[in-house]
PADOBA-182370 format. One record per residue: residue number from 1; residue in one letter; x, y, z of N, C-alpha, C in turn. Coordinates in Angstrom, 1 decimal. Example, Ala and Ser with C-alpha at 12.3 -4.5 7.8 and 13.67 -1.06 7.14 Angstrom:
(site 1; "A"; (13.2; -5.7; 7.8); (12.3; -4.5; 7.8); (13.2; -3.3; 7.8))
(site 2; "S"; (12.8; -2.2; 7.1); (13.7; -1.1; 7.1); (12.9; 0.0; 7.9))
***
This chain:
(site 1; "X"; (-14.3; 28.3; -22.4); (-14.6; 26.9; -22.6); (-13.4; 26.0; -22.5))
(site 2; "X"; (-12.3; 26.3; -22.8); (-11.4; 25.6; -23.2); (-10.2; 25.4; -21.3))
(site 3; "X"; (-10.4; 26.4; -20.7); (-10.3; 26.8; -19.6); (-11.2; 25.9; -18.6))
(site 4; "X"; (-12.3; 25.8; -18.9); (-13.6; 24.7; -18.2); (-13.0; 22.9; -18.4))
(site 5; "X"; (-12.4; 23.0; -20.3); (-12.1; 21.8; -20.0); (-11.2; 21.4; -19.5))
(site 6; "X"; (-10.3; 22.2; -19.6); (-8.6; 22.0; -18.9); (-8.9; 22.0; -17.0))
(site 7; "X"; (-9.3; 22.5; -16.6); (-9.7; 21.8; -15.4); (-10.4; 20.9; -15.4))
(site 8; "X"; (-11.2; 20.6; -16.1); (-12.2; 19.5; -15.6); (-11.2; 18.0; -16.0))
(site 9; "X"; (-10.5; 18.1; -16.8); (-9.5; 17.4; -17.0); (-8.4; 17.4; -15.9))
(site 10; "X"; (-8.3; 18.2; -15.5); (-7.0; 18.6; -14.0); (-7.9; 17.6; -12.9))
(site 11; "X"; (-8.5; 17.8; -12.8); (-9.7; 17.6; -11.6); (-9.7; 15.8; -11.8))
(site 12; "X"; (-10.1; 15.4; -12.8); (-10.2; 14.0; -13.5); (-9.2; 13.0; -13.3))
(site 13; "X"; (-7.9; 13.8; -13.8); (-6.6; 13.1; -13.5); (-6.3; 13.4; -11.8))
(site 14; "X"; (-6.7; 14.2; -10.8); (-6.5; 14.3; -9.5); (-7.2; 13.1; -9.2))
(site 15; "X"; (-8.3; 13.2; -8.9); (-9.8; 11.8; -8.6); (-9.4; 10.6; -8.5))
(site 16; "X"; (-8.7; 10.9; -10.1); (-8.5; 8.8; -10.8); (-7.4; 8.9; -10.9))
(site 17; "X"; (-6.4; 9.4; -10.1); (-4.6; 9.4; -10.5); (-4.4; 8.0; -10.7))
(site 18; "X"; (-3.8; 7.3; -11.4); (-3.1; 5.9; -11.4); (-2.6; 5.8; -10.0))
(site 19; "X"; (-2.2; 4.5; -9.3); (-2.2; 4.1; -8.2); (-1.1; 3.0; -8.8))
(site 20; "X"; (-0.1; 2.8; -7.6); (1.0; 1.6; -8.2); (0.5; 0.5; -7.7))
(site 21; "X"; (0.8; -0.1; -8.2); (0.0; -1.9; -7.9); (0.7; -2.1; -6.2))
(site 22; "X"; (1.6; -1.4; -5.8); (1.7; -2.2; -5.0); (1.5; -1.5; -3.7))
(site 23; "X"; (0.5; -0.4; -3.5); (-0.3; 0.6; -2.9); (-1.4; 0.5; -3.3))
(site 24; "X"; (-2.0; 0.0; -3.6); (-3.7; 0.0; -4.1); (-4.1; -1.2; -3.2))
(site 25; "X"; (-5.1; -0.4; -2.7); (-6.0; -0.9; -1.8); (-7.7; -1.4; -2.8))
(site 26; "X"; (-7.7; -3.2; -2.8); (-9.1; -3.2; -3.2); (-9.9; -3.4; -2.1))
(site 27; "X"; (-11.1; -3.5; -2.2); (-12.2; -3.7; -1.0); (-11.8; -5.2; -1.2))
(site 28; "X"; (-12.4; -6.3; -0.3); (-12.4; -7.5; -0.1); (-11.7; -8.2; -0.8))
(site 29; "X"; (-10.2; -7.5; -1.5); (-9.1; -8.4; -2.0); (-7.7; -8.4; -1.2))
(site 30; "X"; (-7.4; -7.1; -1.2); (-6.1; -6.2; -1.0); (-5.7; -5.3; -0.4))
(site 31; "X"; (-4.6; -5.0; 0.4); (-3.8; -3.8; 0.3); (-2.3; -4.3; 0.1))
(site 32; "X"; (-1.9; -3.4; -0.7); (-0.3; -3.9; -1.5); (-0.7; -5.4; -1.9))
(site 33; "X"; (0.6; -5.7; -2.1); (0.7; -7.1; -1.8); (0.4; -8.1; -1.6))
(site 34; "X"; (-0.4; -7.8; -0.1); (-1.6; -8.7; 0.5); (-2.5; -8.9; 0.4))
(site 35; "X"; (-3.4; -10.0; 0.3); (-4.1; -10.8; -0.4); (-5.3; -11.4; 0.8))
(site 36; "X"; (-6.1; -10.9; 0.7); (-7.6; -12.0; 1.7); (-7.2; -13.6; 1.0))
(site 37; "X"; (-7.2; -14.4; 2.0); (-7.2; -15.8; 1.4); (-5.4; -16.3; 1.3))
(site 38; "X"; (-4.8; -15.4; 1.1); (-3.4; -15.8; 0.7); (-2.9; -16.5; 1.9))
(site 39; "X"; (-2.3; -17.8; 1.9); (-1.2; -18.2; 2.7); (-0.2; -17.2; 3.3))
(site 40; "X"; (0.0; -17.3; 4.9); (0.8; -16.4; 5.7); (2.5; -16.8; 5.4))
(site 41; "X"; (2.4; -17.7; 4.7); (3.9; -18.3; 4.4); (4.4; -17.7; 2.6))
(site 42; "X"; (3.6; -17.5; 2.6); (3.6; -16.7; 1.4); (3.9; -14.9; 1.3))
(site 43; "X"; (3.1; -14.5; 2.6); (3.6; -13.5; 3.2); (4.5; -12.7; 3.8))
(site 44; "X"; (4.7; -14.0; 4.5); (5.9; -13.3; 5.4); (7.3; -13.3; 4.6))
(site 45; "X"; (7.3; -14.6; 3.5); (8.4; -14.6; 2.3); (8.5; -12.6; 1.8))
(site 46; "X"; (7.4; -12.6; 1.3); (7.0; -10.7; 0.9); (7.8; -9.6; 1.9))
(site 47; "X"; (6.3; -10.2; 2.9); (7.4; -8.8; 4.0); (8.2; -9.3; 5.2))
(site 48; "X"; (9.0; -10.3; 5.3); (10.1; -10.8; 6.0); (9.3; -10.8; 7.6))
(site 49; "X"; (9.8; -11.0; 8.6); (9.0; -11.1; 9.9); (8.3; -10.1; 10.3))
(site 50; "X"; (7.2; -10.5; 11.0); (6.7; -9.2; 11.3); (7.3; -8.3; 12.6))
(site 51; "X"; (7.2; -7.5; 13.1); (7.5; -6.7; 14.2); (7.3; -6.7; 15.5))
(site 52; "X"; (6.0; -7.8; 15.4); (5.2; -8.2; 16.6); (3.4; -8.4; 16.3))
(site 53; "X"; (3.1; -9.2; 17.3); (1.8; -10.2; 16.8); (1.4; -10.8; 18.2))
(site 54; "X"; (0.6; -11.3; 18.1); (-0.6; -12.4; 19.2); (-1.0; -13.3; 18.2))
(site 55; "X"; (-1.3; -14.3; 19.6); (-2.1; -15.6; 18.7); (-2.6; -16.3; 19.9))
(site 56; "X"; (-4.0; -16.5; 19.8); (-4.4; -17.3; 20.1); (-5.9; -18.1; 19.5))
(site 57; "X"; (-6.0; -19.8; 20.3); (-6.4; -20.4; 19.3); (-6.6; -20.5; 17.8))
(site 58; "X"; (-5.6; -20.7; 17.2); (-5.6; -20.7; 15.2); (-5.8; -19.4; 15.2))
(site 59; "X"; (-5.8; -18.5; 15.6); (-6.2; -16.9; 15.4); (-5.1; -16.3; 15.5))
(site 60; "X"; (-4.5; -15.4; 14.5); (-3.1; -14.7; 14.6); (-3.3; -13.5; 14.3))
(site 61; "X"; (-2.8; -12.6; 15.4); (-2.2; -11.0; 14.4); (-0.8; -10.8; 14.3))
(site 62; "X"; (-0.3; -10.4; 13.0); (1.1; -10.0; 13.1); (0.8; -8.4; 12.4))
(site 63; "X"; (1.8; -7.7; 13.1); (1.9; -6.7; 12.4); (3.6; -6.1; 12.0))
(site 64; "X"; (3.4; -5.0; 10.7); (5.0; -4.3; 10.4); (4.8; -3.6; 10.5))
(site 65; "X"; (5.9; -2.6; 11.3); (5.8; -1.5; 11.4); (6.9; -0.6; 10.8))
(site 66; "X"; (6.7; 0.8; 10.2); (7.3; 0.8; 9.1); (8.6; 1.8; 10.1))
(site 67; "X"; (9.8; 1.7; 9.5); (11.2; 2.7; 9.9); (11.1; 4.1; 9.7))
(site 68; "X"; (10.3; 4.2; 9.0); (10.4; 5.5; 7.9); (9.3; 6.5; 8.0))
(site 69; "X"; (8.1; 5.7; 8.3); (6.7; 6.3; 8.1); (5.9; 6.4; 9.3))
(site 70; "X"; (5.4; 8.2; 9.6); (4.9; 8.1; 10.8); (3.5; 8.3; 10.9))
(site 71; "X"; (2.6; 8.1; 11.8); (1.2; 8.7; 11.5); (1.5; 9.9; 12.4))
(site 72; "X"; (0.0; 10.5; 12.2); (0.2; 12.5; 12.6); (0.7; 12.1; 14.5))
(site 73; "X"; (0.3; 10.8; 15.0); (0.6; 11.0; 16.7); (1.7; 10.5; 17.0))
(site 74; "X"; (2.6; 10.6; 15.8); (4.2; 10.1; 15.9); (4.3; 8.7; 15.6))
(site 75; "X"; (3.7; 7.7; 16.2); (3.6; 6.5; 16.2); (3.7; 5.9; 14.6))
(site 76; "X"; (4.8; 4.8; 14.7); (5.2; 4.3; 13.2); (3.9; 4.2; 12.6))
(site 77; "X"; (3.9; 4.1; 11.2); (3.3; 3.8; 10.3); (2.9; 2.0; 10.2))
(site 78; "X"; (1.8; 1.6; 10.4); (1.5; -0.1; 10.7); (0.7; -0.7; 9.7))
(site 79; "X"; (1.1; -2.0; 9.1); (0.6; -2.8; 8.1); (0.1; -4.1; 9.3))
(site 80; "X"; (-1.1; -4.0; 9.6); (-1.6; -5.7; 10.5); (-2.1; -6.8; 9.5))
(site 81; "X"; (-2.2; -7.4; 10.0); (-2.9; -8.7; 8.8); (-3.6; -9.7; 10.5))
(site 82; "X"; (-4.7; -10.1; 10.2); (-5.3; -10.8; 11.2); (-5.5; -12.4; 9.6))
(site 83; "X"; (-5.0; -13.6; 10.6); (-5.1; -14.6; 9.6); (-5.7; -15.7; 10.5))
(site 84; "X"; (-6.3; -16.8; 10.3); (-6.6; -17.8; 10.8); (-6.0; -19.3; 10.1))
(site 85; "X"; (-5.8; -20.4; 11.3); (-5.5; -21.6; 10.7); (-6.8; -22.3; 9.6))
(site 86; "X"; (-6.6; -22.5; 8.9); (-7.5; -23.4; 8.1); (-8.4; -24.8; 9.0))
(site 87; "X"; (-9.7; -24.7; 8.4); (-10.5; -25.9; 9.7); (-9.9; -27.1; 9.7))
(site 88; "X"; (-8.8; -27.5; 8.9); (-8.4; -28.9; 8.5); (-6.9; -28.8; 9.2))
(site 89; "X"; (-6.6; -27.5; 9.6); (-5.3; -27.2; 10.3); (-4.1; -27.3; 9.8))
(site 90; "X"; (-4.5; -27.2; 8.1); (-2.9; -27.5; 7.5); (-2.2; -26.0; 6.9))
(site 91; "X"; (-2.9; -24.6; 7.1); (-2.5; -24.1; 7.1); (-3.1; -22.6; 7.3))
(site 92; "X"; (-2.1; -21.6; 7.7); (-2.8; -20.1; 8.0); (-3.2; -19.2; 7.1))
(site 93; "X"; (-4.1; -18.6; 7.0); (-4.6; -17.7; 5.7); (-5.0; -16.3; 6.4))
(site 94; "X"; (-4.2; -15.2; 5.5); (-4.8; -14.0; 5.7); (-6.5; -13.9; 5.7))
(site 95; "X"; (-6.8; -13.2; 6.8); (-8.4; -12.9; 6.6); (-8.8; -11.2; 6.6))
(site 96; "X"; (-8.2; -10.4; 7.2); (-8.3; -9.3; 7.0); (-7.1; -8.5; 7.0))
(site 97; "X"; (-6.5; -7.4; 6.8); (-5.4; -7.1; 6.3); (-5.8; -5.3; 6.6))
(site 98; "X"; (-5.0; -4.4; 7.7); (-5.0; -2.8; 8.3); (-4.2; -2.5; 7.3))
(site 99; "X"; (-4.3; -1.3; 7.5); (-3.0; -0.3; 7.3); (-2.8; 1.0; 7.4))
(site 100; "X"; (-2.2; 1.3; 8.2); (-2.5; 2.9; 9.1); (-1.2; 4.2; 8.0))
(site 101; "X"; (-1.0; 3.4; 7.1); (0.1; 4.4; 6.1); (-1.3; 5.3; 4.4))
(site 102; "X"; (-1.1; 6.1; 4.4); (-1.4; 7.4; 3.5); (-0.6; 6.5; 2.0))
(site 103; "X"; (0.0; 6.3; 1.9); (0.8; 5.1; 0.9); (-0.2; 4.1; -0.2))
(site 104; "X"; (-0.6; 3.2; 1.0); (-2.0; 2.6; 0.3); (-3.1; 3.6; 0.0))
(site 105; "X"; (-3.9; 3.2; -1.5); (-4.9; 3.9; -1.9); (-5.7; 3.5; -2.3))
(site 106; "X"; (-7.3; 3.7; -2.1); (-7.7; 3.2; -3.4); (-7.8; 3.4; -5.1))
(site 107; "X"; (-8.7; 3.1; -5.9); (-8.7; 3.3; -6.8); (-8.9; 5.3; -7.2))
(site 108; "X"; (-10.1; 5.1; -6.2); (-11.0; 6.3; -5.8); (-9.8; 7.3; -4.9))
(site 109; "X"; (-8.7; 7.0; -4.7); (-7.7; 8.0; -4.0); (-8.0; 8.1; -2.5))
(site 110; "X"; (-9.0; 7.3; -2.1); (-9.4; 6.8; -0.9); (-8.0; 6.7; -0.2))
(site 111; "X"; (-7.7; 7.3; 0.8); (-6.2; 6.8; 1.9); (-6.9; 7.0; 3.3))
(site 112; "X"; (-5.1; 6.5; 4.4); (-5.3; 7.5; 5.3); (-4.9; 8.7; 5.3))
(site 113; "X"; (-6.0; 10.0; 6.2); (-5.7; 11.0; 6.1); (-7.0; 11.6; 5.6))
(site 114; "X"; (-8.3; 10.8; 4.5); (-9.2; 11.4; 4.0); (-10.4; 11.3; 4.8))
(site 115; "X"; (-11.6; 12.3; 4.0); (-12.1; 12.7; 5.4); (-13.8; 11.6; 5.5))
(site 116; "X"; (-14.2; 11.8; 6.1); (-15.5; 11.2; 6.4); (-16.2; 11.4; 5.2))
(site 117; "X"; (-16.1; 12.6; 4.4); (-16.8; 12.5; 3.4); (-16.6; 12.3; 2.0))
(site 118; "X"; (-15.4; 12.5; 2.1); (-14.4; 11.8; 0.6); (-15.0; 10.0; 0.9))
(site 119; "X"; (-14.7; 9.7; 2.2); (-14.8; 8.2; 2.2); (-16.5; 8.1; 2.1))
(site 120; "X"; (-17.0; 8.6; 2.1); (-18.8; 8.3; 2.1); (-19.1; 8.3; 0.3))
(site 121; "X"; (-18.4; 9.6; -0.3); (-18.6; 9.4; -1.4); (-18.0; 8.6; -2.3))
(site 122; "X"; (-17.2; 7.9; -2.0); (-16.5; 6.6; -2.8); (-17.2; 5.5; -2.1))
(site 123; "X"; (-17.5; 5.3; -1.4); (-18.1; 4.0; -0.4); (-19.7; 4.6; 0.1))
(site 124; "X"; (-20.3; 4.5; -0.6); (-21.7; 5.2; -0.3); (-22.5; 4.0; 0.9))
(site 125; "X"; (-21.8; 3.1; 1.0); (-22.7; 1.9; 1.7); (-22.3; 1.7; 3.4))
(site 126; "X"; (-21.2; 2.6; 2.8); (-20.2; 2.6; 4.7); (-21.2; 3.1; 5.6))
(site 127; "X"; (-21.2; 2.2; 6.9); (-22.0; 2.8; 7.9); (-21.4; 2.4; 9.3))
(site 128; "X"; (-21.7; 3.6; 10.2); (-21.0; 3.7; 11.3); (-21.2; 2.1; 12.2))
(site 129; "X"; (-20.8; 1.3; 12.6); (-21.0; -0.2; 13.2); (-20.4; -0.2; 14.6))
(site 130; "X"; (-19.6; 0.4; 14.9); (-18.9; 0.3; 16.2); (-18.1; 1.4; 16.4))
(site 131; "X"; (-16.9; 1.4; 17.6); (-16.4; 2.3; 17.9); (-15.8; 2.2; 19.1))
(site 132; "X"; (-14.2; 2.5; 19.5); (-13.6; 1.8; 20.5); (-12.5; 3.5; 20.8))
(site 133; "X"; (-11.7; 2.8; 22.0); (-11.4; 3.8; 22.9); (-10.1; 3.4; 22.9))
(site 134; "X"; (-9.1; 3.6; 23.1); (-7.2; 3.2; 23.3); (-7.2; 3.3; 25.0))
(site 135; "X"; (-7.8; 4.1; 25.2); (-7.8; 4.5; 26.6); (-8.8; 5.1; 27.3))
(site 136; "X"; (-8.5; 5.4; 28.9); (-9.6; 6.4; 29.2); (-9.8; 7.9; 28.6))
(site 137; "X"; (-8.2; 8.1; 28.2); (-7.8; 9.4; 28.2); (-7.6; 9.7; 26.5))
(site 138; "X"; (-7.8; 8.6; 25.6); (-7.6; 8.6; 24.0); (-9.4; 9.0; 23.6))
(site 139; "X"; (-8.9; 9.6; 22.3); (-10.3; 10.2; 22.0); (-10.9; 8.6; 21.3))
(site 140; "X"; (-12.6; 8.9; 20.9); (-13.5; 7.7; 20.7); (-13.0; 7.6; 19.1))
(site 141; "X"; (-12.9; 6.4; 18.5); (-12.5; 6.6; 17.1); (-13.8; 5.2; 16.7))
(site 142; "X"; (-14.5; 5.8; 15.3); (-15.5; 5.8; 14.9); (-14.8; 4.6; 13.7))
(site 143; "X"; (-15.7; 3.4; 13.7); (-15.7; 2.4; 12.7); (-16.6; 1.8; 11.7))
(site 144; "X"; (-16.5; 2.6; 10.5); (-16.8; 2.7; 9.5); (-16.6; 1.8; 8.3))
(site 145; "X"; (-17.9; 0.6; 8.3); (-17.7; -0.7; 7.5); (-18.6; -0.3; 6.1))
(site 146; "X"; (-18.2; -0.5; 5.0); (-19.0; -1.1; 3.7); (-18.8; -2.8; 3.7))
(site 147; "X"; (-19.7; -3.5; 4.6); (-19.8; -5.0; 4.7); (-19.5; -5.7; 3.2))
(site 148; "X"; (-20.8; -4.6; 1.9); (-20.7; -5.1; 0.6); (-19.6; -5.5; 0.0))
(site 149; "X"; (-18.8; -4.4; 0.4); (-17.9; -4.6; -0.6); (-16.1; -5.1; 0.4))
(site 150; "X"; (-16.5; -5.3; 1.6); (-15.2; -5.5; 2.1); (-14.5; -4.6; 2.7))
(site 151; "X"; (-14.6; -3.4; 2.9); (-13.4; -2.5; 3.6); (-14.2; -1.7; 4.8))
(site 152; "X"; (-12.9; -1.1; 5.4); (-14.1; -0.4; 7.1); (-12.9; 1.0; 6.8))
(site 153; "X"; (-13.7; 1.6; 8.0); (-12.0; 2.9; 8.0); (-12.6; 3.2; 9.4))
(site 154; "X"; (-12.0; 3.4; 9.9); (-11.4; 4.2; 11.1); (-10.8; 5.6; 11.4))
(site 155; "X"; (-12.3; 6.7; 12.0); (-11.9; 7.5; 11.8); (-11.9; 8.6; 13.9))
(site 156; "X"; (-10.8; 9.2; 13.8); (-10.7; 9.7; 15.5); (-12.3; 10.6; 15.3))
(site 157; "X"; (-12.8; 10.8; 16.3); (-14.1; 11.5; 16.2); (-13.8; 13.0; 15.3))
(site 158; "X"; (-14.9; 13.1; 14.5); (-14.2; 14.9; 14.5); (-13.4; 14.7; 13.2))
(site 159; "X"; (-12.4; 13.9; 13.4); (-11.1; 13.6; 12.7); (-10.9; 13.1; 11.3))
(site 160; "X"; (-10.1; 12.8; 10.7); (-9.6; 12.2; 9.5); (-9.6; 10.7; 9.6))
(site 161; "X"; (-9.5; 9.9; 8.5); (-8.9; 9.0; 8.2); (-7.8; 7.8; 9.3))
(site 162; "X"; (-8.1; 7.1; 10.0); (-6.7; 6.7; 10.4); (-6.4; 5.4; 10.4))
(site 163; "X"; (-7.1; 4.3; 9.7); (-6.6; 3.1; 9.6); (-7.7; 3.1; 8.4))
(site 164; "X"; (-7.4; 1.9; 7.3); (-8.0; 1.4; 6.4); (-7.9; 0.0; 6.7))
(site 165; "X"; (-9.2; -1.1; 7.0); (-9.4; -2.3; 7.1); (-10.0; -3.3; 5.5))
(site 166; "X"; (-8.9; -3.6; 4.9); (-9.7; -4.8; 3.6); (-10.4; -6.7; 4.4))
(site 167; "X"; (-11.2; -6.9; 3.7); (-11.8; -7.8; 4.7); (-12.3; -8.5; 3.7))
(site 168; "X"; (-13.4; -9.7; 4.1); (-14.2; -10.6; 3.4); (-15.3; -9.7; 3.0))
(site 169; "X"; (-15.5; -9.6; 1.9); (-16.8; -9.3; 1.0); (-18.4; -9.5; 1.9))
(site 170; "X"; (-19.4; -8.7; 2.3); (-20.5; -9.6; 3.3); (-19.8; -9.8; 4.9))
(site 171; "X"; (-19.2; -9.9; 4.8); (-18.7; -10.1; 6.7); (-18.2; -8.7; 7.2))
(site 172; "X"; (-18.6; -8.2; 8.1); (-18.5; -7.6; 9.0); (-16.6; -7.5; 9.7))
(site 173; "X"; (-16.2; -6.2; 9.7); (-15.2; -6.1; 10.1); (-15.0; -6.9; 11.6))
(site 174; "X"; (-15.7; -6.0; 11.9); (-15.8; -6.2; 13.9); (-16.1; -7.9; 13.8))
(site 175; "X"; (-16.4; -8.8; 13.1); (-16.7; -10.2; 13.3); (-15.0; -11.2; 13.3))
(site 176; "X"; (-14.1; -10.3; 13.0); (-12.9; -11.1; 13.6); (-11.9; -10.0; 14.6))
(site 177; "X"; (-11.4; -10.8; 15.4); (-10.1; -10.1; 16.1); (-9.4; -9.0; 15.9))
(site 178; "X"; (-9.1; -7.7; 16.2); (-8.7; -6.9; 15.1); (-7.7; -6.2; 16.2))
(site 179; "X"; (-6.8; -6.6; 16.6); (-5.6; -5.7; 17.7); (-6.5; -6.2; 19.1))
(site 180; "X"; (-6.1; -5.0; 20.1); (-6.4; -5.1; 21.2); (-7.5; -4.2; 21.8))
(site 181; "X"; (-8.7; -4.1; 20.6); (-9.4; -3.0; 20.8); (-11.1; -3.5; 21.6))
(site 182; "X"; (-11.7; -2.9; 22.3); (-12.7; -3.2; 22.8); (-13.6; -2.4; 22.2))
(site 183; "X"; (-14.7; -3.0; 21.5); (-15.8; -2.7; 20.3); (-16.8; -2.6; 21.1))
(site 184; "X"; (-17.4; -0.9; 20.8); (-19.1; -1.0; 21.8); (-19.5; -1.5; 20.0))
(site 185; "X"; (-20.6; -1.8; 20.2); (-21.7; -1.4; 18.8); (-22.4; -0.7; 18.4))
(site 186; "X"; (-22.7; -0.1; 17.7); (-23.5; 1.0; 17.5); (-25.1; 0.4; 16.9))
(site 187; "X"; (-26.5; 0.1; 17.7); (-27.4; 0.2; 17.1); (-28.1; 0.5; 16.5))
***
């Protein structure tokens, strides 16, 4: 008995480990730092310029890429933020916010790296919505939205975890700009 509870306690603290405020990923608020709705000048104050970005009409991506941190295909570790000008044009606001680092988590220990069904069982509402290709020769990677609550994940077919998307609450990932990716949809 006492053996039963000492794991189930192990197991408990594994699940719900505390998460540092500044890695915790909410659905439709956050990852780190960044904020849905936050002023981009407020951001870039945080994480200094970004690395590289696009923009066109009032529509911006910037992304960081990290020195330190690699994903499994070598390629740095990337924080994107997709923001738009405000309709009155006086200023840019984060609207959705990537992150391809194991670093961010959520509450539920959700990262990159977890698998289709760790993410199903913390996000029961996630459903497959689209799905895009890097190349002819890159495998098909599967995009995986909870609309309700704000977050998508991105997973290589087959595969693990490899980007986490925070978004608007009710909106649809695929309904803004998101890199340079071409979206079938899944009906």
């Amino acid at each position: 008995m006492k053996l039963k509870l000492a794991l189930s306690a192990a197991l408990f603290y594994v699940f719900n480990a505390p998460t540092a405020a500044n890695s915790l990923i909410v659905p439709g608020q956050q990852i780190g730092d960044v904020h849905i709705g936050e002023n981009m000048e407020s951001v870039k104050r945080k994480l200094k310029q970004p690395t590289g970005g696009d923009a066109a009409m009032g529509h911006y991506w910037s992304f960081w890429e990290s020195k330190t941190s690699r994903q499994p295909n070598g390629k740095p570790n990337v924080l994107g933020i997709y923001s738009g000008i405000n309709a009155d044009g006086s200023a840019v606001f984060v609207r959705q916010i990537r992150a391809t680092s194991p670093y961010f988590r959520t509450c539920s220990s959700v990262s990159t790296g977890s698998s289709l069904l760790q993410v199903k069982h913390a996000f029961s509402n996630a459903q497959r919505i689209a799905y895009y290709q890097d190349s002819k020769k890159a495998p098909l990677v599967d995009i995986y939205d909870d609309v309700k609550q704000g977050i998508a994940f991105e997973f290589m077919r087959g595969g693990r975890c490899l980007a986490i998307t925070v978004h608007r609450k009710g909106a649809k990932v695929t309904d803004n700009y998101l890199g340079d990716h071409q979206y079938h949809f899944v009906k």
